[in-house]
C-alpha positions in Angstrom: -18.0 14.4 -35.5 -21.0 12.0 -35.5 -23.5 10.9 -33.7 -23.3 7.1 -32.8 -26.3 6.6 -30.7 -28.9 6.1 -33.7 -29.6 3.9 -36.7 -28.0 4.9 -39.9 -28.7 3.1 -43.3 -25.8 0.5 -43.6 -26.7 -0.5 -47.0 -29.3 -1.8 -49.3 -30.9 -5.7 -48.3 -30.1 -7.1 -51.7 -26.7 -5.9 -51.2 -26.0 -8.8 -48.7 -26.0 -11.8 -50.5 -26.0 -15.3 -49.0 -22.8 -16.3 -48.2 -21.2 -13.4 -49.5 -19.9 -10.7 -47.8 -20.0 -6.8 -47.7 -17.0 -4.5 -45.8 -17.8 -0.9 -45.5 -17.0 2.1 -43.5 -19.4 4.1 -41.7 -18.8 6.6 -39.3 -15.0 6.0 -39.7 -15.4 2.6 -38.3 -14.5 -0.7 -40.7 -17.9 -3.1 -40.9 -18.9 -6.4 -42.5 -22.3 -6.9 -42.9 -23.3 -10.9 -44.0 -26.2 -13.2 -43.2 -26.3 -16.3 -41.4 -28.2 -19.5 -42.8 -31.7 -18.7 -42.0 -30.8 -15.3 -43.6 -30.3 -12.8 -40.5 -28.6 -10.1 -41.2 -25.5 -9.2 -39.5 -22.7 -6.9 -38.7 -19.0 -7.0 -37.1 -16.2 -5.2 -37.3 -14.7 -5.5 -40.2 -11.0 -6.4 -38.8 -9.8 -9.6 -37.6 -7.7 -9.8 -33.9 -5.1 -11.7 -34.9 -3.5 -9.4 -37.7 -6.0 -6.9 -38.7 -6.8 -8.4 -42.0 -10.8 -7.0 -42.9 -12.8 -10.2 -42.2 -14.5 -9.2 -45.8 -11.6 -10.0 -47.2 -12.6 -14.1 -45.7 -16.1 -16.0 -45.5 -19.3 -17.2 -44.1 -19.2 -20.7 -42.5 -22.9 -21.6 -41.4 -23.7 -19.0 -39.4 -20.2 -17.7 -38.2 -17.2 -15.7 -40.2 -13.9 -17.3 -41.2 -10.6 -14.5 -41.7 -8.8 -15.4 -44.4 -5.8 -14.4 -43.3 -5.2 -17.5 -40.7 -8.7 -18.9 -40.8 -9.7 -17.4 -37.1 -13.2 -18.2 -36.6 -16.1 -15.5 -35.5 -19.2 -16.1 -33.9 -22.2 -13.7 -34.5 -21.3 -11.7 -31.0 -18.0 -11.2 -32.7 -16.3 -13.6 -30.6 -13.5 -15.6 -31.4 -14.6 -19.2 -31.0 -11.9 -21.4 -33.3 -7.6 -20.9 -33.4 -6.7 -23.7 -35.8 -3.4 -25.4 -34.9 -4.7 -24.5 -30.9 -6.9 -25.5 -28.3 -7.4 -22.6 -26.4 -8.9 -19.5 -27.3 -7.6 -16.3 -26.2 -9.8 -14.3 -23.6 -9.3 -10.7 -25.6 -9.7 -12.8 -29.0 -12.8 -10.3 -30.1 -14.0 -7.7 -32.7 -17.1 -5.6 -31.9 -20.7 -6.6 -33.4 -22.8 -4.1 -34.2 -27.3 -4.5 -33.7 -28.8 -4.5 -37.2 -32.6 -4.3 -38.2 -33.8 -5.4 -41.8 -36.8 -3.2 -42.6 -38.4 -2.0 -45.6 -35.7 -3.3 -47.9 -32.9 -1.9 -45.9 -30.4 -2.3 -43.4 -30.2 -0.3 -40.4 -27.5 -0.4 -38.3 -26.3 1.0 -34.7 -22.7 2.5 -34.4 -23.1 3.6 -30.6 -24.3 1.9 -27.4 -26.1 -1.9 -28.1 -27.9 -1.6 -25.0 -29.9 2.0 -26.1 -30.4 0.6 -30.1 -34.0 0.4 -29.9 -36.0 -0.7 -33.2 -38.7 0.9 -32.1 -36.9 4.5 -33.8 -36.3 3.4 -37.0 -38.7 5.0 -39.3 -41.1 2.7 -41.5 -40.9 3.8 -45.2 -44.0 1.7 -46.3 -44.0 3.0 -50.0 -41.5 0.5 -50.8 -44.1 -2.4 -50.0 -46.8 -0.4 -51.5 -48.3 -2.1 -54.5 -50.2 1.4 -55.7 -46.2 2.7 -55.5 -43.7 1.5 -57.7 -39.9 2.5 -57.1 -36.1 2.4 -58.0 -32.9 2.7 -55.7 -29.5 3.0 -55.7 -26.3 4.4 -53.4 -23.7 6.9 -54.5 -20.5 7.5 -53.1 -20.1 11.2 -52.6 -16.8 13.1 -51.5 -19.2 15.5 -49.4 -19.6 15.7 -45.4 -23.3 14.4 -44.9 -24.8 17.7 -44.0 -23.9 19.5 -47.3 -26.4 16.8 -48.4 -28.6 17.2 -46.1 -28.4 21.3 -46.5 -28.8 20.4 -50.3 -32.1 18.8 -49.6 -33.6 21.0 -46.7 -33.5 24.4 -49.1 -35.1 23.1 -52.1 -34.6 26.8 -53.3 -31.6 25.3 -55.3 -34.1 23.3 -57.7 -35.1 25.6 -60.4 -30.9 26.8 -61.0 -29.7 23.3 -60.4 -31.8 21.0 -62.0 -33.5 22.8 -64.8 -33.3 19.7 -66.9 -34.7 17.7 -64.8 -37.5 19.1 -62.1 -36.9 22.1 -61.6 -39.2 25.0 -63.4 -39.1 28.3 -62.9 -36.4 29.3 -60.5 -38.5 32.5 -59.3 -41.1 30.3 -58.6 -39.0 28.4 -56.3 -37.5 31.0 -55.0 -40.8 32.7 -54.3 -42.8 29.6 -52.7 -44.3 30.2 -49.8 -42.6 28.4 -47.3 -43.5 26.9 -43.5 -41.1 25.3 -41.3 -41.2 23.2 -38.1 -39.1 21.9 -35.6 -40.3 19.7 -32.6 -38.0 16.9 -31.0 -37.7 14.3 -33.6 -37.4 16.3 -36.4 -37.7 19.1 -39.0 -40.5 19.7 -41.4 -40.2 22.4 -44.4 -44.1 22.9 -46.7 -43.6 24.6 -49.7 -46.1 25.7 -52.3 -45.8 26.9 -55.6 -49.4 27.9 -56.9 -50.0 28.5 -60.6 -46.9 27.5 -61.6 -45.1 26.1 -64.6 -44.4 22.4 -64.3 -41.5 21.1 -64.7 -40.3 18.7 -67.5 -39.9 15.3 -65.6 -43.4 16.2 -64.4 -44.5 16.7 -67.9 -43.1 13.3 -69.1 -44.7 11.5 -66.2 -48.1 13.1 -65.8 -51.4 14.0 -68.2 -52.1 18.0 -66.7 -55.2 19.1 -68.0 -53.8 23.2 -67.4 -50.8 24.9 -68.2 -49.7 25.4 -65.4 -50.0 23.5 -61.8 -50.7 23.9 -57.9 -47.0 22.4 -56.7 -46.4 21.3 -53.4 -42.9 19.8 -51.7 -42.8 18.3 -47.4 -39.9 17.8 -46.5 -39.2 15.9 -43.1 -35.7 15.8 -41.6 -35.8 12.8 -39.4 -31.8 12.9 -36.9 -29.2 12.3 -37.6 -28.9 11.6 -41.3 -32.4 11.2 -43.5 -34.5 13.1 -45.6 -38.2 12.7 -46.7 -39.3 14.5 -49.8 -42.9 13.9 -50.6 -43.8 16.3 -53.4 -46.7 16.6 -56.6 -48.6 18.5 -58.7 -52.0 18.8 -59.7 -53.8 21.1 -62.2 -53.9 24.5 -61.0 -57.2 25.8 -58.5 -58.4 21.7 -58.2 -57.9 21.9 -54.6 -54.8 20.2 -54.3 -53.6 22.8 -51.1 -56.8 22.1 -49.5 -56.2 18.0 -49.4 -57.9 16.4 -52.4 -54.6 15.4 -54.6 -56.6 12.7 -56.2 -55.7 12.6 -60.2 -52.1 14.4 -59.3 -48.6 13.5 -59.9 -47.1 12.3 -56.7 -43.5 11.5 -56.1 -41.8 10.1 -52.8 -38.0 10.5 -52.3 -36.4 9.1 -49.3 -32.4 10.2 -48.9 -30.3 8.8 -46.2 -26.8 10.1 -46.0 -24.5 8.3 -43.6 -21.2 9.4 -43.2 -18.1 6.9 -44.3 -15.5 9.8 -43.0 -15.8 13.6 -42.4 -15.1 14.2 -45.9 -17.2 11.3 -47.9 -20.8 9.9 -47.6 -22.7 6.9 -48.5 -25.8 8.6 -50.2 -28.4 6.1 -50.5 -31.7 7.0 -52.0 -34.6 5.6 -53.3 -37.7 7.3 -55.8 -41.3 6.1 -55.6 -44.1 6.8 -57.9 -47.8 6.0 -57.9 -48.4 3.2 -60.9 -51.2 2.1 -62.6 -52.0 -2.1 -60.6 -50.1 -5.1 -61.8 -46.5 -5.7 -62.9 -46.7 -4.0 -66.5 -47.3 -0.7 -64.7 -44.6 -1.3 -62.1 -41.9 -1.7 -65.0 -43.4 1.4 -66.7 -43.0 3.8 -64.0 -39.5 2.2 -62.5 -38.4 2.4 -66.1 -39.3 6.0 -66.1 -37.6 6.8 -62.8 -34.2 5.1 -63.8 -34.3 7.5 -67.0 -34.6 10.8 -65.0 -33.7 10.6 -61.2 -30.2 9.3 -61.7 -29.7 12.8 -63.8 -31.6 14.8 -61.1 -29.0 13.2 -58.3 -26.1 13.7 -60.2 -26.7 17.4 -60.4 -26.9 17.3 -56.3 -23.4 15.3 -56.6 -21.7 17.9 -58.4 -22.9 20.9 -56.3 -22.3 19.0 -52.9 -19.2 17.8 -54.2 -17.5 21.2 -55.2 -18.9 22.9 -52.0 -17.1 20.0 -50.1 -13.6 21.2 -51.8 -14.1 25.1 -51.9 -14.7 24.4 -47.9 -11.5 22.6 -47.9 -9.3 25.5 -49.3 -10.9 28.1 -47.2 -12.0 26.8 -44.1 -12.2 29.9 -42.1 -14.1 31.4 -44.6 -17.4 32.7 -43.2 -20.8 31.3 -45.0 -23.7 33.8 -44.6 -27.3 32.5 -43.9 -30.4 33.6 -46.1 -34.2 33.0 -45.4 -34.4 30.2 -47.1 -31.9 28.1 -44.9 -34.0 27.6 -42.1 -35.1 24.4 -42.1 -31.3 23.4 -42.8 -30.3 25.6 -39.8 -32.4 24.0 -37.5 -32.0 20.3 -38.9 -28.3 21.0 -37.7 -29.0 22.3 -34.7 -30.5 19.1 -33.9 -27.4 16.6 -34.8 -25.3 19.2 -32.9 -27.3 18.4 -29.8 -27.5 14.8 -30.4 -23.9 15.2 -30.3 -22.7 17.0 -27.7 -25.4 15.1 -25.2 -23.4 12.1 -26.3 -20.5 13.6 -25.2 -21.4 15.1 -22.3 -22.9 11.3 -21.2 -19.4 10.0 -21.8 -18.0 12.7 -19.8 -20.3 12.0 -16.9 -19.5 7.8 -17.5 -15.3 9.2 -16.5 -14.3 8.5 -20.9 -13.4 10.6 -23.1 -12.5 7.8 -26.1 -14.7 6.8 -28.7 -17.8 5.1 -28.0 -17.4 1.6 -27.5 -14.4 0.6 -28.8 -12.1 -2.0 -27.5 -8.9 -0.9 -26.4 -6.1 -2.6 -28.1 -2.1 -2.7 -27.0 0.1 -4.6 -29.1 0.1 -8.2 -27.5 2.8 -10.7 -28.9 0.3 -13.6 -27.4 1.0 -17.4 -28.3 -0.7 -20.5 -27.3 
């Protein structure tokens, strides 16, 4: 089950291209995102009225979509404004249009009530305009429910047995770090700190340390239903990096957003940023470097996610037992669950018990 009455990451800006056209499913619902002349960004549903062909499968004409099944026409409110070989238009001729927000190189897009889709809770990620930051992206398709990601990236415990090759150091360390979390109403937030410990090798290929070993930190902010924050760094061991000077560290920002395609399979869209020496020839350094290493470091996560997803689905009753370390995952699921069941409990109180907001449909034999 989902919540539909938030933003979710619908895909990458650069992955709607003038006059072309993107289909994808999120939330088990079919969606075409496209952009009109002036270059708005746009989503309908991704299934024509006449016959059910995917309107991806047609094409932008100025500002409106064309199926390419029998050349229906579709305004930007998802209305049906053209039958060729007709005059009239049938009443019910719809699909459903979805609000979408371009922001910080990305797509956001609401799956649940138009009127409550404020823009105003979509979360700014300024490091990708950030000249002193430079960064890389991508999107994965993972056979995973969304919240074994999101478990995978609240207990950060995992790092030093998972991604030894990559950043993960001593697995003690990790294991040992002394931990905070906090929950409040928007969100979870997990501190952890790893003092006088041994950094890791994509820290070592990326940074000058002037010790041995370093003064590690990782923040983690869960913000509902479906992202992740990872700010985390090092800096030489005892320079006061735990007491707020992390000038002269190594400083990475991760941002994760998992939105789900079905129960079983997510849309895993991340981005890494990394503070660069000014001007372009330090951008292509540092964005060279990150393509080397975090595409490894997110392929470990796929794996583990991945076989969890499938040991789930052969045992499904099976019990899973919670350690210490699980908190802030525990809590950032406590907070979908309620997103959730207030939805439902709205839709109760509203006399429906269907799916949010969409049409109903009977087989209609209609000419004109």
């Amino acid at each position: 089950m989902f919540a539909y009455n938030a933003w979710y990451m619908g895909a990458w800006a650069d992955e709607v291209k003038p006059q072309g056209l993107l289909g994808r499913i999120l939330l088990n619902l079919p969606v075409v995102f496209y952009r009109t002349e002036d270059g708005t960004a746009l989503a309908l549903e991704d299934r024509c009225c006449h016959r059910a062909l995917p309107l991806s499968h047609g094409c932008v004409v100025g500002d409106q979509l064309q199926c390419g099944y029998h050349g229906l026409v579709y305004d930007r409110n998802g209305l049906c404004v053209k039958v060729p070989g007709q005059e009239r238009v049938p009443a019910q001729a719809k699909v459903r249009s979805y609000p979408v927000v371009e922001q910080d190189d990305m797509l956001w897009i609401w799956m649940g009530d138009p009127a409550l889709a404020d823009p105003a809770l979509i979360a700014r990620h300024p490091w990708h305009n950030d000249p002193g930051w430079a960064w890389v992206k991508d999107r994965y398709s993972i056979k995973a429910n969304y919240q074994l990601i999101t478990d995978n990236l609240m207990d950060l415990t995992h790092v030093g047995y998972v991604h030894q090759r990559t950043i993960g150091g001593t697995p003690q360390a990790h294991s040992d770090a002394d931990t905070k979390t906090t929950r409040s109403e928007t969100g979870v937030s997990v501190a952890r700190w790893m003092m006088d410990s041994v950094p890791p090798p994509s820290y070592v290929a990326a940074h000058k340390f002037n010790t041995p070993t370093v003064d590690r930190w990782m923040e983690i902010d869960f913000l509902p239903p479906a992202a992740v924050r990872i700010h985390t760094g090092a800096k030489d061991v005892n320079s006061g990096a735990r007491e707020g000077d992390r000038t002269g560290g190594f400083a990475f920002m991760g941002l994760n957003l998992q939105t789900p395609e079905t129960e079983k399979t997510t849309h895993y869209f991340w981005s890494g940023a990394r503070t660069c020496a000014p001007g372009e020839s330090g951008h292509v350094k540092v964005r060279e470097q990150l393509m080397q290493s975090l595409p490894l470091t997110f392929g470990e996560d796929k794996v583990v996610v991945e076989a969890q997803q499938e040991a789930i689905d052969r045992q499904e009753d099976a019990p899973l037992v919670m350690i210490a370390s699980d908190a802030g995952l525990v809590h950032a699921r406590r907070l979908v669950s309620a997103m959730i069941e207030n939805e439902q409990k709205n839709r109760a109180r509203a006399g429906s018990d269907e799916k949010p907001l969409q049409f109903a449909r009977q087989p209609q034999e209609q000419t004109s």
